[in-house]
C-alpha positions in Angstrom: -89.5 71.5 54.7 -87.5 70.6 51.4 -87.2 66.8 52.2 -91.2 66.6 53.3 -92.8 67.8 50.3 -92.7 68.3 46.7 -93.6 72.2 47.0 -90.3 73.2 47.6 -88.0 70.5 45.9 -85.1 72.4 44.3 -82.4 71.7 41.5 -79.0 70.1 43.7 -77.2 72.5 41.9 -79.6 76.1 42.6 -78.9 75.2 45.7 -75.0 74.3 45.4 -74.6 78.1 43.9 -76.8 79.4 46.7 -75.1 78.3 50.2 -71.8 78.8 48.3 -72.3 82.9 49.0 -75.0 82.7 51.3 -73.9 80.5 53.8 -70.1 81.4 53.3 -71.2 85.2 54.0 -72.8 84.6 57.2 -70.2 82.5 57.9 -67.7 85.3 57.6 -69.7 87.5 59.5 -69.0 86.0 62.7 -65.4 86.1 62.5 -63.7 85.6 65.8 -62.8 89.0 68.0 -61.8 90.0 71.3 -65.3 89.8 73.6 -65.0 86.1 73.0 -65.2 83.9 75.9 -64.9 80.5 77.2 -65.4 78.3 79.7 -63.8 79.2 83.3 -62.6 75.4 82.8 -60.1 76.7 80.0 -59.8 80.3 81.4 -58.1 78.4 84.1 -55.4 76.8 82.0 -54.9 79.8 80.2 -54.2 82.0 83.2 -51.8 79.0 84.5 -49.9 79.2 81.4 -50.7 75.3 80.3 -53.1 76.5 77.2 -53.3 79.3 74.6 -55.4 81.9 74.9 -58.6 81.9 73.1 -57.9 84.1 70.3 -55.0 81.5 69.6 -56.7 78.1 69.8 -60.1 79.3 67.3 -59.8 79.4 64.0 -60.0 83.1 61.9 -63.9 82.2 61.0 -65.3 80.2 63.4 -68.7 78.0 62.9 -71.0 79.9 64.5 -74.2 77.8 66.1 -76.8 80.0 67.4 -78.6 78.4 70.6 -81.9 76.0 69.3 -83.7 78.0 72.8 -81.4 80.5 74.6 -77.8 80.8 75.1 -76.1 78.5 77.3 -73.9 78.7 80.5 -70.7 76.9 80.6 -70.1 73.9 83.2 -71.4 70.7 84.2 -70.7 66.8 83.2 -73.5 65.2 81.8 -74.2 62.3 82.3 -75.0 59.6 79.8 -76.6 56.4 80.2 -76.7 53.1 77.5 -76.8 49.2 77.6 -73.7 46.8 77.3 -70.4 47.5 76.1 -70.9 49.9 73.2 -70.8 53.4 74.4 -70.3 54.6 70.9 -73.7 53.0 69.4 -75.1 53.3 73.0 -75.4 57.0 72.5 -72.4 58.6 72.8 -71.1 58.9 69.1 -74.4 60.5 68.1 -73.7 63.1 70.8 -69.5 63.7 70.9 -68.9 61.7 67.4 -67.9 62.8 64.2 -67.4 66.5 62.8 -68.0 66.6 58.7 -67.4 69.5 56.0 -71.3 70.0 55.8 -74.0 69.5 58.2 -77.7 69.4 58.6 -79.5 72.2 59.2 -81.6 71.2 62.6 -84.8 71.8 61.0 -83.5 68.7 58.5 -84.5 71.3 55.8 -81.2 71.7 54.0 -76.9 71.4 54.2 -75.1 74.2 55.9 -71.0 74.6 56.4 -69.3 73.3 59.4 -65.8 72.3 58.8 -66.0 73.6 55.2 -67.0 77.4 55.7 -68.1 77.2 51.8 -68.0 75.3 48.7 -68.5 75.2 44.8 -69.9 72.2 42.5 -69.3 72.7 38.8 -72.3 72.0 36.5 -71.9 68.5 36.1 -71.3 67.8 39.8 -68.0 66.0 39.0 -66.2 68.5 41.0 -66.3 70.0 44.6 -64.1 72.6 45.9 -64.0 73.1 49.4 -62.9 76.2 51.8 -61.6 75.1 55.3 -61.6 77.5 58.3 -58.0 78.8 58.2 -56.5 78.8 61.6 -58.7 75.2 62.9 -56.6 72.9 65.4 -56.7 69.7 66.5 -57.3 68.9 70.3 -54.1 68.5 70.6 -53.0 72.3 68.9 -51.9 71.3 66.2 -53.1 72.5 63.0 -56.1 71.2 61.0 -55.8 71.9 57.3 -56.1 70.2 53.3 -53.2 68.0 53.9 -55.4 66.0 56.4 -58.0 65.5 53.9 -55.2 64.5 51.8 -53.5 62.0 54.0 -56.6 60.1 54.2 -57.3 59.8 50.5 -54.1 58.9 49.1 -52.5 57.3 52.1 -55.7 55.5 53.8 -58.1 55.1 51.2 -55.9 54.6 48.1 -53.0 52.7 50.3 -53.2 48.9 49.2 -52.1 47.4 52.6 -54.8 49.8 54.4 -57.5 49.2 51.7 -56.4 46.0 49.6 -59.7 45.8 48.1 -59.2 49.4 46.7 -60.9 52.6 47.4 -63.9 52.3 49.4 -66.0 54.5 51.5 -69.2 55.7 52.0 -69.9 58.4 50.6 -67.8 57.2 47.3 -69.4 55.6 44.5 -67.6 52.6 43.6 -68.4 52.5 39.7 -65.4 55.1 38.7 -63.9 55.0 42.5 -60.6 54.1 41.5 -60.0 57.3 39.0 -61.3 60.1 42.1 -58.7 62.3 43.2 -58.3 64.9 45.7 -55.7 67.6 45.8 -55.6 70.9 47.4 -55.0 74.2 45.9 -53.7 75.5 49.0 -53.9 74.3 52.8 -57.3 76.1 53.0 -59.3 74.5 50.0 -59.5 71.0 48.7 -60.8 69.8 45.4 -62.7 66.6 45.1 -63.1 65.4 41.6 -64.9 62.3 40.6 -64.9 60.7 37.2 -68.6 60.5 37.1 -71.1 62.8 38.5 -72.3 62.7 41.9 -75.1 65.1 42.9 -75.7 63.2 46.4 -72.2 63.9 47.6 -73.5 66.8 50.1 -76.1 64.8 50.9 -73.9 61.8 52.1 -71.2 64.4 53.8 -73.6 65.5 55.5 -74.0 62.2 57.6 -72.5 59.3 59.4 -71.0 58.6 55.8 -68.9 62.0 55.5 -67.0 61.2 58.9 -63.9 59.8 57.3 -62.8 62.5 55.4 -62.0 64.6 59.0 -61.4 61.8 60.6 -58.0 61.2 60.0 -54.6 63.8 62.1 -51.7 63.5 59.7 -49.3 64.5 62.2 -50.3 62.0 64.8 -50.8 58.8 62.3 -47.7 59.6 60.5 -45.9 57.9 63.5 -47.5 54.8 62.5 -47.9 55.2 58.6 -44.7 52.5 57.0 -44.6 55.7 54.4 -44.0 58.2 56.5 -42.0 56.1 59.4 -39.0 54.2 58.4 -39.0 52.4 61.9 -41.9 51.5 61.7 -40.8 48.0 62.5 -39.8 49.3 66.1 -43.1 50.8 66.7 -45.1 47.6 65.6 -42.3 45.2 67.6 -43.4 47.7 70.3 -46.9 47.9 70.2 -46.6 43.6 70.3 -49.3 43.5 67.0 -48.8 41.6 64.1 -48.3 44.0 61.2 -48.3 47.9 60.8 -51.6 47.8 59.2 -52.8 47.0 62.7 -51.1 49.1 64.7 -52.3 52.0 62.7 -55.9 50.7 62.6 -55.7 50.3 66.0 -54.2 54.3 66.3 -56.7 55.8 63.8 -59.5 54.2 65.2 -60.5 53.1 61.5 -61.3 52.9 59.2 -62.4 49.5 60.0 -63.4 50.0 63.8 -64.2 53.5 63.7 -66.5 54.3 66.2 -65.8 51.5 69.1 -62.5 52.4 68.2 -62.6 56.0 68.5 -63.6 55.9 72.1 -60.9 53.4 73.0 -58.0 55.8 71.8 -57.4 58.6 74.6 -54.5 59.3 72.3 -55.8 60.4 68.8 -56.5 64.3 68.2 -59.9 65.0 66.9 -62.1 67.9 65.6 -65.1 66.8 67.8 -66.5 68.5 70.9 -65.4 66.7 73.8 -62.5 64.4 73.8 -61.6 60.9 75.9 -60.1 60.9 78.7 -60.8 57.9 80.6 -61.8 54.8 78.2 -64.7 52.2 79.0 -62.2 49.3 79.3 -63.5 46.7 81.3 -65.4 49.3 83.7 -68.0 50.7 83.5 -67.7 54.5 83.3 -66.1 56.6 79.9 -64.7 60.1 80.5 -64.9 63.1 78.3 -64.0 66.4 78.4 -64.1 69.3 76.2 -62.2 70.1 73.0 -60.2 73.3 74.3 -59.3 73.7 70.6 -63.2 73.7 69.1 -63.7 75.5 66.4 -67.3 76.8 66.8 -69.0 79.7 69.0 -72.6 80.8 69.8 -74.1 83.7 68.1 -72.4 85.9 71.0 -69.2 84.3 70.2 -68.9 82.3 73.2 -66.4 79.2 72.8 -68.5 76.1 72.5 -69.5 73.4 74.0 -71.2 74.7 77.1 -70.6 71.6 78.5 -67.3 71.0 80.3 -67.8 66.8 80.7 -69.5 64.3 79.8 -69.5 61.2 82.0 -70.8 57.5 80.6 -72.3 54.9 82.1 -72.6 50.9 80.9 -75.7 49.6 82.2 -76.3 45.7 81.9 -80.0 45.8 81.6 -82.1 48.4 79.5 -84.3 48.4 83.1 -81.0 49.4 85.3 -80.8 52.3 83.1 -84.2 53.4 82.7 -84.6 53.3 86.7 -81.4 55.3 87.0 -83.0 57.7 85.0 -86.0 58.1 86.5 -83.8 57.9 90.1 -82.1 61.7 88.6 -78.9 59.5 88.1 -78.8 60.4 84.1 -79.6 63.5 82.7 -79.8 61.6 78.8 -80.3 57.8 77.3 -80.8 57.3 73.4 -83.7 55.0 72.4 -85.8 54.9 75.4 -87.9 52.2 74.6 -91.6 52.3 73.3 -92.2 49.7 76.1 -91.1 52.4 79.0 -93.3 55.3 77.3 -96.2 55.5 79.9 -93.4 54.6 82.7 -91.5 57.8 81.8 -94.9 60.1 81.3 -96.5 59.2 84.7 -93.0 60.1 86.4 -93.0 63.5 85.1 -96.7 63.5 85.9 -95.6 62.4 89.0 -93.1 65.8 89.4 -89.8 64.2 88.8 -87.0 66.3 87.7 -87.8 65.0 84.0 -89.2 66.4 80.9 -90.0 64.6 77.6 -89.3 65.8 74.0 -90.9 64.5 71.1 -88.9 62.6 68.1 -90.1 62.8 64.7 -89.0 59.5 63.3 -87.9 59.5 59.8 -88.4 56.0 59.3 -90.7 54.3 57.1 -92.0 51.5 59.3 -90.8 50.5 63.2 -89.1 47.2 62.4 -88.5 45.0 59.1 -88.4 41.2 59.4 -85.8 39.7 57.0 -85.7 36.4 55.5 -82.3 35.5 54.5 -82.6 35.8 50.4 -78.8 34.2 49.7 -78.7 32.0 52.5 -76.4 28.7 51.6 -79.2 26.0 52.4 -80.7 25.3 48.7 -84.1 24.2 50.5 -84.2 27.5 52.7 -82.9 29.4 49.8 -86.3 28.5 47.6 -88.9 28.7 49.9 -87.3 32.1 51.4 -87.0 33.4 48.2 -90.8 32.8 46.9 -92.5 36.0 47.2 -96.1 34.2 48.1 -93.9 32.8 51.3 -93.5 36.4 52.5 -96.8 37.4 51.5 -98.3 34.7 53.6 -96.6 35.7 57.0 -97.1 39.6 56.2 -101.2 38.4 56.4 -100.0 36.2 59.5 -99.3 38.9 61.6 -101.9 41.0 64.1 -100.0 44.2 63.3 -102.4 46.6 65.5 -102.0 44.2 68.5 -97.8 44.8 68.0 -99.0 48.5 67.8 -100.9 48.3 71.2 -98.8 46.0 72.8 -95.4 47.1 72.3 -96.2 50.9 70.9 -98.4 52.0 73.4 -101.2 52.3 70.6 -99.1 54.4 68.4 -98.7 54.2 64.7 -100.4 52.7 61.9 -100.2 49.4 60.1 -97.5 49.6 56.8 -95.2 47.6 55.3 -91.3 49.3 55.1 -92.1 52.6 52.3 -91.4 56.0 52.5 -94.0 57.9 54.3 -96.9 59.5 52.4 -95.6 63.2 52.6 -92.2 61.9 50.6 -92.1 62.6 47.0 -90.6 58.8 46.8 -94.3 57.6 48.6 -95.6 54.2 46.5 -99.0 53.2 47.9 -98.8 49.9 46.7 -95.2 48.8 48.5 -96.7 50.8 52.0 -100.2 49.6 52.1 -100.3 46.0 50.4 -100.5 42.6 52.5 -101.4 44.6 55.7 -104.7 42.5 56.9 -104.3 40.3 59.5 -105.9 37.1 58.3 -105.0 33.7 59.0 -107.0 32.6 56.1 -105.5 33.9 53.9 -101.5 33.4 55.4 -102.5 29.7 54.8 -103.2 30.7 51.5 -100.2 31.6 50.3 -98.0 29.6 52.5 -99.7 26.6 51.1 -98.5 27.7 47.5 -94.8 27.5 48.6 -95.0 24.5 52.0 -98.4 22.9 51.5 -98.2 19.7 53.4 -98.1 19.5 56.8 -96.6 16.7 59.6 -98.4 15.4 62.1 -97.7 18.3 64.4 -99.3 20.7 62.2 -96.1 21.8 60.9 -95.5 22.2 57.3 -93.0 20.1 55.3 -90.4 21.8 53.1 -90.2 20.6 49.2 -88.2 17.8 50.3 -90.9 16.6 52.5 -88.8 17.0 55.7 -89.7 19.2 58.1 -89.2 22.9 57.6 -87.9 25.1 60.6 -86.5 28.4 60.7 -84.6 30.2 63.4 -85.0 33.7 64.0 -82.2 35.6 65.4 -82.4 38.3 67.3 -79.9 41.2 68.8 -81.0 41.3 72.5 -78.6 44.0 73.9 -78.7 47.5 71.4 -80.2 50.4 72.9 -82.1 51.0 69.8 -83.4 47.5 69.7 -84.8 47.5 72.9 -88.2 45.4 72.5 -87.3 43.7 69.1 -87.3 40.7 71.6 -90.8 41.4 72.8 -92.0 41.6 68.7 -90.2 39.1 68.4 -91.8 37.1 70.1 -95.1 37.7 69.3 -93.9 37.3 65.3 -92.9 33.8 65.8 -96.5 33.1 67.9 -98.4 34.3 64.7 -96.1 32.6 62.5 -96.5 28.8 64.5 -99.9 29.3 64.2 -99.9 29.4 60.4 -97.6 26.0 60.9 -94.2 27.5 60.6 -91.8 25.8 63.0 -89.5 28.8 63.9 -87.3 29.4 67.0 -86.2 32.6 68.5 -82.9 33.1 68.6 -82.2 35.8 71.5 -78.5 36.7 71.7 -76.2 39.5 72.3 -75.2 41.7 69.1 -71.8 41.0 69.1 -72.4 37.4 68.2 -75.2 38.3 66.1 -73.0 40.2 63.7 -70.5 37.1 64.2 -73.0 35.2 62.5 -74.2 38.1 60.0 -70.7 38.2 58.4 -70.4 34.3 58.5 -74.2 34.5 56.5 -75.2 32.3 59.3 -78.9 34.3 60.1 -81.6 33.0 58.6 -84.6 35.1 60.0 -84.2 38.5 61.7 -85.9 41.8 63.0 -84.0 45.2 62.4 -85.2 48.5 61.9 -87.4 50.6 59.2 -85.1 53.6 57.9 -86.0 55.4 54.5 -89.2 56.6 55.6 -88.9 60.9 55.2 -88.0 63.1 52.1 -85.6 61.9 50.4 -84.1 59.3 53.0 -85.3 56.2 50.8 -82.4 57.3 48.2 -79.6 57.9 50.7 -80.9 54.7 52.7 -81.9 52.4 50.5 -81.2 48.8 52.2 -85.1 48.5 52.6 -86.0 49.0 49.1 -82.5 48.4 47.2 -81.0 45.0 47.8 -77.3 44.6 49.2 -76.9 46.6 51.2 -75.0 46.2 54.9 -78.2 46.4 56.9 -80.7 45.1 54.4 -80.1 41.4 56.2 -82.2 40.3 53.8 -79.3 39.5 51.4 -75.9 41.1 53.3 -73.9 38.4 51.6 -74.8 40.0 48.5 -73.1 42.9 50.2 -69.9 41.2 51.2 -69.6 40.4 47.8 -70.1 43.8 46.4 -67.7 45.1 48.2 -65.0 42.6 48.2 -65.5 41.9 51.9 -62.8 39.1 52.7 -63.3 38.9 56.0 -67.2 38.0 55.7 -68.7 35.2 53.4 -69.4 36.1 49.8 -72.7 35.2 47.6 -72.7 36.3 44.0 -76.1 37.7 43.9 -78.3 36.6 40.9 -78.6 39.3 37.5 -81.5 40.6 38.6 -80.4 42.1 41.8 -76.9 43.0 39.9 -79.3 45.0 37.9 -81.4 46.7 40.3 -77.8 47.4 42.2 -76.8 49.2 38.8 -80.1 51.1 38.6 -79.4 52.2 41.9 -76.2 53.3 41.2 -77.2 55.1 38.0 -79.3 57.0 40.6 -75.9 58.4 42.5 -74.6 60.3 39.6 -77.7 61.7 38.4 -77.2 65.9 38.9 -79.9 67.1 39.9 -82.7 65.9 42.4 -85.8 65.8 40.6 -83.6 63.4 38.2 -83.0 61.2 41.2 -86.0 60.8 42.6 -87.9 60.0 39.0 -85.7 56.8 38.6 -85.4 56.1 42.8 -89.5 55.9 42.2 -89.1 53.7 39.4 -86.8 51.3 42.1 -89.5 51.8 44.9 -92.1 50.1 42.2 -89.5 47.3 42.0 -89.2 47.1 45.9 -93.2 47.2 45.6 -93.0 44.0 43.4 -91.1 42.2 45.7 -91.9 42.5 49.0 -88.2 42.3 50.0 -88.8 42.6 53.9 -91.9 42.5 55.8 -92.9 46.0 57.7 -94.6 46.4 61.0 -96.5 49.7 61.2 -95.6 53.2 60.7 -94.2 55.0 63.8 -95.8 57.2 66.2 -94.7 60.3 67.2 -91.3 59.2 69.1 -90.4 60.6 73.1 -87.1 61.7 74.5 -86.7 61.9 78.5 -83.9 63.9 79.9 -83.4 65.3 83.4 -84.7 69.0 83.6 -81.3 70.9 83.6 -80.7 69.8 80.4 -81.3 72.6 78.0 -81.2 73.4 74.4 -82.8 70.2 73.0 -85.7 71.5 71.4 -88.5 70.1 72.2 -89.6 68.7 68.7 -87.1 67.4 66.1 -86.3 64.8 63.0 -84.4 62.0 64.1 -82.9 59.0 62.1 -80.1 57.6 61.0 -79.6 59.9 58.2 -80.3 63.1 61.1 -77.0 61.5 62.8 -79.3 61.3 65.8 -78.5 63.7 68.5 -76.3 65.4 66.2 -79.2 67.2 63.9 -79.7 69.4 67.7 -76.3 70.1 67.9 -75.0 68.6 71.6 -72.0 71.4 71.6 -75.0 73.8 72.0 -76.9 71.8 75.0 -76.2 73.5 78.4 -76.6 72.5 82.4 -78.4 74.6 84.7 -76.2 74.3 87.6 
């Protein structure tokens, strides 16, 4: 696949020219005709007179997404299981979330239309011209078009109440972000023009990143937009909220609560799948229902989604789920666990109405553990930030008995790198520190902390004692044994004489303290390990970025973050920030990846976080009458999840 090897790397730009007429081609093929059909669900309306028909509600050239295993049969609610309060990151926004101009293909191998039919770059990747599906709609019928794109850029992201700090966004390089502009040539194609070149632009639209640019109904937010509304005052005296800025956050669900948001807001028109129609609240159950206005069919031209509903369940305890789903009360829950691996194989063994799929992670190492590099406390501050500190508790740790405890025996020891097949692999940042020795820990820890009180713990440079709390979010689906490594980090880590506490608490106060740059030790995940993935996620190898928790005050600060505490970062890291940066506008790919490589040396230098082991092959139960998740795929943050296997396509055998 292009992203797992060097053999078939291409030019970013060969392959711009390419899917501009291939893809738009067999895009146009497919156009939309009269055999068409749809669920009975909608056929229903239709017949009562309370919706279109189905030649009215698709656009002229529909996405077409050909079933990953057969073609589907409409009905169904499926039903959807994740811990706490979040239903977005519980699951549910990888599977009904955001709709982009470009897409994965499912095989990760490439970018392929979706709400852009087709596109051009010029040469210098300064400029991308986008095609839109003429005829798309909104789930409310109302038309989908440039001047959407538009109202977000100049009237969200360049509005200085709704972005005071300027424009900022994901996929927008902030060095030259304030001279981008967008305009439209007619309501079918937009232009994107940068100042400086950015050959990772399909890349990053192609993700969780590119959400915002489709994200945004000018005919519904208008109402609540003081440019487009002059009562606005009555809308915001009604709505009992302090300003119009937060009424229409509130409305567009963003861009600064986006996906919590999204599914609170029954209200706002979207471009997704399914739409809300019964919010989590205070209850425990979301409602969704299909998008009768989606703009994609199967290779037979059959409306999608195949499913008519999806129903969501809040579960309290990661065990309540998992026993609901081996009880045939779920169909799907994200991030199983590696703890309930054997638990889910021996039920299928055991002839339950489940099957597993396998996951092939993209990351480069299960877990990172982060020592807070710009925390406030000067003594914390220089022993956390002496790289023979790090070293010592990387040799501290019994990585293969983390492996056999937690991950069923799976995976390898490795510090956070890009796996071996990516052409970004350093040996030295994946393979160095990995032997568990207390010998040696003691070693290195007795460079930074080398006298000790009398209860064997050691002293900081002040000669008081030294203790270090590591915090820990116990209630994310995808963190659902960092508790249990965890724990055993901190046992290794006392026995090398550093007084540490764990610090279990729910996420929601653990970001509380992340903005307030309160954390001074945590565990998170190990993105950037396939392809190319170590340049469009970085915050492992590239400090300052949100997730690298390692420095995220340098992040705040970056971005101008008022509502989360600032630290200027020293020059060095300004510098490897600007390298990285110098990386975004670099045209072609083999020109990114020789300098990303040259950053991955740096990382290697460093040791910025501490890595776990390299992950195993990954599971995924469902219930048997789910169909059309293949049974082998890439999955990351980067994949989107469940989006790289296309959820509109999944089906129900009834």
């Amino acid at each position: 696949m292009y992203f797992r090897s060097l053999k078939y790397r291409f030019n970013l730009l060969v392959i711009l020219a390419l899917v501009t007429g291939i893809f738009a081609q067999s895009s146009a093929s497919r156009a939309q005709d009269a055999s068409a059909k749809e669920s009975p669900m909608l056929s229903e309306l239709v017949k009562a007179g309370k919706l279109p028909a189905l030649d009215k509600r698709l656009p002229k050239d529909p996405a077409v997404i050909p079933p990953l295993v057969e073609q589907g049969k409409y009905g169904g609610s499926l039903r959807v299981g994740f811990t706490g309060s979040d239903p977005a990151w519980g699951g549910l926004w990888h599977i009904t979330g955001w709709e982009n101009l470009v897409s994965w293909k499912a095989d990760f191998s490439g970018i392929q239309p979706n709400i852009a039919k087709s596109w051009e770059a010029s040469a210098d990747a300064t400029t991308y011209t986008f095609h839109l599906r003429e005829g798309m709609k909104w789930s409310d019928g109302q038309a989908f078009n440039a001047d959407d794109i538009l109202f977000y850029v100049n009237d969200v992201l360049f509005n200085t109440d709704l972005s005071p700090k300027g424009p900022i966004a994901d996929w927008l390089p902030a060095d030259g972000a304030a001279d981008f502009k967008a305009s439209k040539t007619d309501d079918n194609t937009v232009v994107l023009k940068f100042s400086k070149p950015n050959g990772m632009l399909l890349y990053q639209l192609a993700q969780y990143l590119g959400r915002h640019l489709t994200f945004f109904p000018k005919h519904y937010l208008s109402k609540f937009h003081a440019k487009y509304n002059d009562k606005i005052a009555d809308e915001v005296a009604a709505a009992k909220v302090d300003t119009w800025v937060t009424l229409f956050n509130q409305k567009a669900a963003g861009p600064t609560n986006d996906t919590q948001g999204y599914f609170a807001n029954p209200d706002k028109p979207s471009l997704n799948p399914w739409i809300v129609t019964q919010p989590l609240g205070t209850g425990t159950t979301i409602l969704m229902e299909r998008n009768p206005y989606y703009w994609k069919v199967d290779a037979a031209g059959n409306q999608l989604p195949y499913i008519d509903k999806i129903v969501g369940t809040s579960y309290q305890k990661a065990e309540a789920r998992t026993f609901a789903m081996l009880n045939g009360d779920l169909d799907y829950i994200k991030d199983a666990g590696g703890s309930d691996r054997a638990v889910f194989y021996d039920a299928v063994k055991q002839g339950k109405p489940l099957k597993i799929g396998t996951v092939i992670s993209d990351a480069g190492t299960t877990n990172t553990l982060h020592f807070n590099l710009a925390i406030a406390d000067p003594i914390k501050n220089k022993v956390f930030n002496d790289k023979n500190f790090r070293i010592g508790l990387s040799y501290a740790l019994n990585r293969q008995e983390i492996i056999d405890i937690v991950f069923s025996g799976q995976g390898t020891p490795s510090q956070a790198a890009p796996l071996k097949d990516s052409p970004l692999y350093n040996e030295q940042l994946a393979t160095q520190y990995l032997e568990y020795s207390v010998a040696k820990a003691n070693e290195y820890l007795d460079k930074v902390l080398p006298k000790k009180g009398d209860n064997g713990m050691r002293l900081g440079p002040d000669g008081k004692p030294f203790s270090v709390v590591f915090s820990v979010s116990n209630d994310l689906s995808y963190g659902s044994n960092w508790v249990q490594v965890a724990t055993l980090v901190v046992g290794y880590w006392k026995k090398v004489g550093l007084d540490i506490t764990l610090n279990s608490i729910p996420n929601k106060q653990f970001a509380t303290d992340r903005k307030a740059n309160k954390l001074e030790a945590t565990i998170y995940t190990g993105e950037g390990g396939a392809g190319l993935t170590g340049i469009l996620d970085p915050r492992y190898y590239v400090p300052g970025e949100l997730f690298g928790l390692y420095g995220v005050a340098w992040f705040y600060w970056r971005v101008k973050d008022t509502t989360s505490e600032q630290v200027e970062p020293p020059q060095n890291i300004k510098d490897i920030r600007a390298a990285y940066d110098a990386i975004r506008i670099q045209p072609t790919t083999d020109g990114q990846i020789a300098e990303m490589k040259k950053l991955m040396q740096v990382a290697a230098d460093n040791l910025w976080v501490i890595g776990i082991s390299r992950p195993g092959l990954g599971y995924q139960p469902t219930s048997t009458r789910l169909v059309n998740q293949p049974d082998k795929w890439t999955g990351g943050f980067i994949e989107g999840g469940e989006k790289i296997t296309f959820p509109e396509q999944w089906y129900l055998k009834q």
